[in-house]
Residue frames as a rotation matrix with the C-alpha (Angstrom) as fourth column:
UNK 1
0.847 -0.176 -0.501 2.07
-0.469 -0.692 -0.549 0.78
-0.251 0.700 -0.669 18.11
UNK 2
0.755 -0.627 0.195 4.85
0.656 0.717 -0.234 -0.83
0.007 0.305 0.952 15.76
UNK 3
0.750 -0.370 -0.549 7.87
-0.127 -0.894 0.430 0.83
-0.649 -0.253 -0.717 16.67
UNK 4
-0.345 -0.729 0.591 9.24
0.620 0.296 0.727 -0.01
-0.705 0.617 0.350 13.38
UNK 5
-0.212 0.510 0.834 6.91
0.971 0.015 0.238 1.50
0.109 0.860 -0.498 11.54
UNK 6
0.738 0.510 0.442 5.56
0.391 -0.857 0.336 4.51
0.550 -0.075 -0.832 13.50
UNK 7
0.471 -0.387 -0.792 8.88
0.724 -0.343 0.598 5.48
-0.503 -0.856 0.119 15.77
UNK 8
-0.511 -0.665 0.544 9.97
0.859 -0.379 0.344 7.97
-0.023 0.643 0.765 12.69
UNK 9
-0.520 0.543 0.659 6.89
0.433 -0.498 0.752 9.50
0.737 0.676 0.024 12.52
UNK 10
0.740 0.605 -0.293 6.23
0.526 -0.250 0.813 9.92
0.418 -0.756 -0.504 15.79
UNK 11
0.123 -0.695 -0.708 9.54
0.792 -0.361 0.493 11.49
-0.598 -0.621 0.506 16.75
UNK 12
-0.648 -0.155 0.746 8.98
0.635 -0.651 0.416 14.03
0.421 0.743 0.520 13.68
UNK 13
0.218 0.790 0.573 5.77
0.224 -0.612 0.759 15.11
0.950 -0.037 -0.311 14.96
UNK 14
0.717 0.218 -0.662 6.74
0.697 -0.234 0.677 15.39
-0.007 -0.947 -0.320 18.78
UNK 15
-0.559 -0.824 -0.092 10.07
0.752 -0.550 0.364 17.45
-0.350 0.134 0.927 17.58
UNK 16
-0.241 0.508 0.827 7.26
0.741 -0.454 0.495 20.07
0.627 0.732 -0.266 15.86
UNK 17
-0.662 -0.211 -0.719 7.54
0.570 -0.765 -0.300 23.50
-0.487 -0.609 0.627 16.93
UNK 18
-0.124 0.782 0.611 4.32
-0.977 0.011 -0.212 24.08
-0.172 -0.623 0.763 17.29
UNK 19
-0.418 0.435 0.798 2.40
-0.183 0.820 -0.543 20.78
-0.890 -0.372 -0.263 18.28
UNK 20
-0.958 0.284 -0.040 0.50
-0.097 -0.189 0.977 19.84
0.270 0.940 0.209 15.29
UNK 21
-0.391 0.657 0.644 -2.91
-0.858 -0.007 -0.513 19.43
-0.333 -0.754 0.567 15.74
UNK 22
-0.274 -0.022 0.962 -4.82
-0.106 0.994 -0.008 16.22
-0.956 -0.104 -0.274 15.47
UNK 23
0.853 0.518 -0.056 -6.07
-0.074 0.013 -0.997 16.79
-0.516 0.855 0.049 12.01
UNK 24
0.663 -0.664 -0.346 -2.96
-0.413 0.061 -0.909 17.14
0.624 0.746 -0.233 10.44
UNK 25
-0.390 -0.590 0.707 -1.35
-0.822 0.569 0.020 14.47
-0.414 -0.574 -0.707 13.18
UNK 26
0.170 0.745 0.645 -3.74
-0.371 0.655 -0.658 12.15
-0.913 -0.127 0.387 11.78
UNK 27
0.897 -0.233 -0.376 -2.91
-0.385 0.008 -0.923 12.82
0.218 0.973 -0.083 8.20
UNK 28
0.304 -0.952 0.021 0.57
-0.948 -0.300 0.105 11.84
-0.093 -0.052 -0.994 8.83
UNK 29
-0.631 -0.558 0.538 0.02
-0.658 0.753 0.009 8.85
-0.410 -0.348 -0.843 10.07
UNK 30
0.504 0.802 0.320 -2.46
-0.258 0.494 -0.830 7.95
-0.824 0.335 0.456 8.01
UNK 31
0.679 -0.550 -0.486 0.38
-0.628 -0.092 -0.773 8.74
0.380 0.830 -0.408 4.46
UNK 32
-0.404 -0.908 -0.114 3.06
-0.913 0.392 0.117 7.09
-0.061 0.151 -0.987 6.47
UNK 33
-0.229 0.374 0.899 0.18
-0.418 0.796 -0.438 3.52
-0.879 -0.476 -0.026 6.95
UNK 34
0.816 0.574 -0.067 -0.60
-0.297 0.317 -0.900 4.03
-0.496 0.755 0.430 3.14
UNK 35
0.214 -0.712 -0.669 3.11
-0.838 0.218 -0.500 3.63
0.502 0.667 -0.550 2.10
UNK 36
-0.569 -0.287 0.771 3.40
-0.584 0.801 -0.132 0.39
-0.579 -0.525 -0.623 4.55
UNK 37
0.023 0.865 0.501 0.51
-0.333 0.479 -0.812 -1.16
-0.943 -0.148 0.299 3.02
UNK 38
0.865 -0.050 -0.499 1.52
-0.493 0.088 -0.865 -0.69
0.087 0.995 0.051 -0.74
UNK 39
-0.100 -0.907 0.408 5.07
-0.994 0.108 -0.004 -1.84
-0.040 -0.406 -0.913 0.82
UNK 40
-0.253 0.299 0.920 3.55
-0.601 0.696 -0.392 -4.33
-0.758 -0.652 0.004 2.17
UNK 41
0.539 0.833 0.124 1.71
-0.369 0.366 -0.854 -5.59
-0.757 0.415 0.505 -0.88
UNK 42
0.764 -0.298 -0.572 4.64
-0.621 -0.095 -0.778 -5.22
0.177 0.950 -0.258 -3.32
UNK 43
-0.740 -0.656 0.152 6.87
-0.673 0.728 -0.132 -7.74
-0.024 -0.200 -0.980 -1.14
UNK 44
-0.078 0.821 0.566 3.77
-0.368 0.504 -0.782 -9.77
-0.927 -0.269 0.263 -0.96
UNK 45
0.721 0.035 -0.692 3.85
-0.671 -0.219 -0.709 -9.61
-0.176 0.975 -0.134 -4.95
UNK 46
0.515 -0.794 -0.323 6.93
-0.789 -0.292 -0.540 -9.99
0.335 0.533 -0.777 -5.41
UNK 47
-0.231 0.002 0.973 6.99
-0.849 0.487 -0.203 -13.10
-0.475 -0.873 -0.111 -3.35
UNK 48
0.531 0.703 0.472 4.22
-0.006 0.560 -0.828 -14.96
-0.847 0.437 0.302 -5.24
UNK 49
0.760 -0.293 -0.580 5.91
-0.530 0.236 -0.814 -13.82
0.376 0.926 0.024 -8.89
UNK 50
-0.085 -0.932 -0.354 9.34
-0.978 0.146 -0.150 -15.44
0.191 0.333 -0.923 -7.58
UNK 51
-0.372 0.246 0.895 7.15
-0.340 0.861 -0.378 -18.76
-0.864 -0.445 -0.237 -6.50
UNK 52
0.810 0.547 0.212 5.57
0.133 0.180 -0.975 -18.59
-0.571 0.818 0.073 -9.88
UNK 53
0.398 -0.744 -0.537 8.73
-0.895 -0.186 -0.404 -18.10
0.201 0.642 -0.740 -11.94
UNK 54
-0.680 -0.579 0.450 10.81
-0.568 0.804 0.176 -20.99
-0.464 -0.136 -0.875 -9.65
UNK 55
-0.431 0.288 0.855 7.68
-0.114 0.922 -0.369 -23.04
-0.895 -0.257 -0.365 -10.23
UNK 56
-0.807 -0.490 0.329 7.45
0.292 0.152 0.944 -22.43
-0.513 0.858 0.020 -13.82
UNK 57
-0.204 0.979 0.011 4.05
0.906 0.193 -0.376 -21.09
-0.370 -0.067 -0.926 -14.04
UNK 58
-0.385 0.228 -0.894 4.53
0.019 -0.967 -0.254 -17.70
-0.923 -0.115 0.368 -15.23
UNK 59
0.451 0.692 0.563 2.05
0.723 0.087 -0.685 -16.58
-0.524 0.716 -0.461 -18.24
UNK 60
0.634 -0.160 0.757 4.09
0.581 -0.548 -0.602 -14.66
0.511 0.821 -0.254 -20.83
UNK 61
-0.302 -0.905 0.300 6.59
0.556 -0.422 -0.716 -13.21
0.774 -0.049 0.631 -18.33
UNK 62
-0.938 0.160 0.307 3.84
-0.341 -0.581 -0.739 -11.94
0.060 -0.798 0.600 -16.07
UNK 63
-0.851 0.427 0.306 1.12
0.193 0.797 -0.573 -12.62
-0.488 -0.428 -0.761 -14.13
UNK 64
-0.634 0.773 0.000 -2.55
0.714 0.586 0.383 -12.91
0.297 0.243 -0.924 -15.35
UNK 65
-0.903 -0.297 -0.310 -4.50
0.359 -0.123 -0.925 -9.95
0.237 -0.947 0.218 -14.06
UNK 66
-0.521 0.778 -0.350 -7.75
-0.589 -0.032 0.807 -10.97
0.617 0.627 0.476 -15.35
UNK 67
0.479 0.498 -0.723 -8.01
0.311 0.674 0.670 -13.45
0.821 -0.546 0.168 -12.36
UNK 68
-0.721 -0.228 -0.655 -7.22
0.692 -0.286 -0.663 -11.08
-0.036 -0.931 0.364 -9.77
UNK 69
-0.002 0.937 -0.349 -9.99
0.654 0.265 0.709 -10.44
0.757 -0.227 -0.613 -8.00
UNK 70
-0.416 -0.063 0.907 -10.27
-0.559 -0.769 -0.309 -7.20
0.718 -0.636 0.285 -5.22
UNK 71
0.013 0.648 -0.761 -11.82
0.814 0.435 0.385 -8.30
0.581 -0.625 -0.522 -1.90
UNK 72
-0.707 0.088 -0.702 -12.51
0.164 -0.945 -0.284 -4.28
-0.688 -0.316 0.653 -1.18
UNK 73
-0.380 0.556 -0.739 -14.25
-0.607 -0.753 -0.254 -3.50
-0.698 0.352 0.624 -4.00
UNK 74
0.179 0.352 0.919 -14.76
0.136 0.916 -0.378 -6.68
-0.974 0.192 0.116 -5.31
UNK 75
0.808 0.013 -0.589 -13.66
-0.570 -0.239 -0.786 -5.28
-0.151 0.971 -0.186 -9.08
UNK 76
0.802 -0.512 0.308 -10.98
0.585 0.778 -0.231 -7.48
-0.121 0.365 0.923 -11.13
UNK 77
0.907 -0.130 0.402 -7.56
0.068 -0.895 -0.442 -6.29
0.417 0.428 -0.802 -11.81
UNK 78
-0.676 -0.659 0.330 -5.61
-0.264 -0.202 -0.943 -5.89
0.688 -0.725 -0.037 -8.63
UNK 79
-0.046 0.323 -0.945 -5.85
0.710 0.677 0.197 -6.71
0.703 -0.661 -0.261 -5.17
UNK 80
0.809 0.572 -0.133 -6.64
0.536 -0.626 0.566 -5.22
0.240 -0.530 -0.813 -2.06
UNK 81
0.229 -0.949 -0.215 -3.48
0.890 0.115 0.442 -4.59
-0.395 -0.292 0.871 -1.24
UNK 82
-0.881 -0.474 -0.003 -2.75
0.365 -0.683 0.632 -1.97
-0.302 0.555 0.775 -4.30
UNK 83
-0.039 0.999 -0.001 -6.59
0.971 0.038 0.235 -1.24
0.235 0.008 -0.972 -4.14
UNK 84
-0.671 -0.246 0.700 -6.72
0.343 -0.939 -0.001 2.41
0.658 0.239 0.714 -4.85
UNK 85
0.230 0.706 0.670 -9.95
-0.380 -0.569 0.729 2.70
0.896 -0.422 0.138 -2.29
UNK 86
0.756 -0.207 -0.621 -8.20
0.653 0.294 0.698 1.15
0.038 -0.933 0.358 0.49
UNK 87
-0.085 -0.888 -0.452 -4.36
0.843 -0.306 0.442 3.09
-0.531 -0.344 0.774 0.21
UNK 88
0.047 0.369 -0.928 -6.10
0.075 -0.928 -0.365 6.26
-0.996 -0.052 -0.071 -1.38
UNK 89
0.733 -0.011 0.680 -6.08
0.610 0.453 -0.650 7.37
-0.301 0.891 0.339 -4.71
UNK 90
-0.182 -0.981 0.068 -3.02
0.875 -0.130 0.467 8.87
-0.450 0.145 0.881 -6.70
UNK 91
-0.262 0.257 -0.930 -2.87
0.098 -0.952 -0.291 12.68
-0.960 -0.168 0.224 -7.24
UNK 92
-0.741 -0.259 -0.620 -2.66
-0.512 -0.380 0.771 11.89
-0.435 0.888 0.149 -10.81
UNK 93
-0.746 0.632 0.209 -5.94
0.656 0.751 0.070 9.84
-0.113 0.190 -0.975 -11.16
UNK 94
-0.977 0.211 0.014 -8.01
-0.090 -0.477 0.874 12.50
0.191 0.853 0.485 -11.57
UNK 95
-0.436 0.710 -0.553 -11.36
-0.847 -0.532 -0.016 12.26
-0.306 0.461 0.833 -12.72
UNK 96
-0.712 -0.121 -0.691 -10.98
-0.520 0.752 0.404 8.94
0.471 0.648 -0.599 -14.40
């Protein structure tokens, strides 16, 4: 366990008067793995655009995201990373 990541969330839930149970332990730590992961992706991002700016390559001020390519769902667009079936989908998505 990454005690950067999970030592917040684990000292919330053991401080719970009652215990939770594991269903809604699980859920916690499942919301606190989906905001690492988008985290995770948007420094990851945000990396690449400032390698593509220094290196003069950017396409109208931003990237291209006709040649991004999912390796989850294999659809175009975005990456796994910000892949809505890997880090869940947003309450406001709906139907769509």
């Amino acid at each position: 366990m990454d005690e950067t990541v999970y030592g917040t969330v684990r000292s919330s839930i053991i401080t719970m008067d009652p215990l939770p149970n594991m269903n809604q332990t699980y859920a916690k730590v499942k919301s606190v793995e989906r905001v690492q992961t988008v985290v995770r992706g948007r420094e990851q991002q945000g990396a690449q655009m400032a390698f593509v700016a220094r290196s003069g390559n950017a396409h109208g001020g931003g990237e291209d995201k006709t040649k991004l390519l999912c390796t989850e769902c294999k659809k175009t667009r975005h990456i796994a990373e910000t892949c809505f079936q890997v880090i869940g989908y947003p309450t406001w998505w709906g139907e769509k």
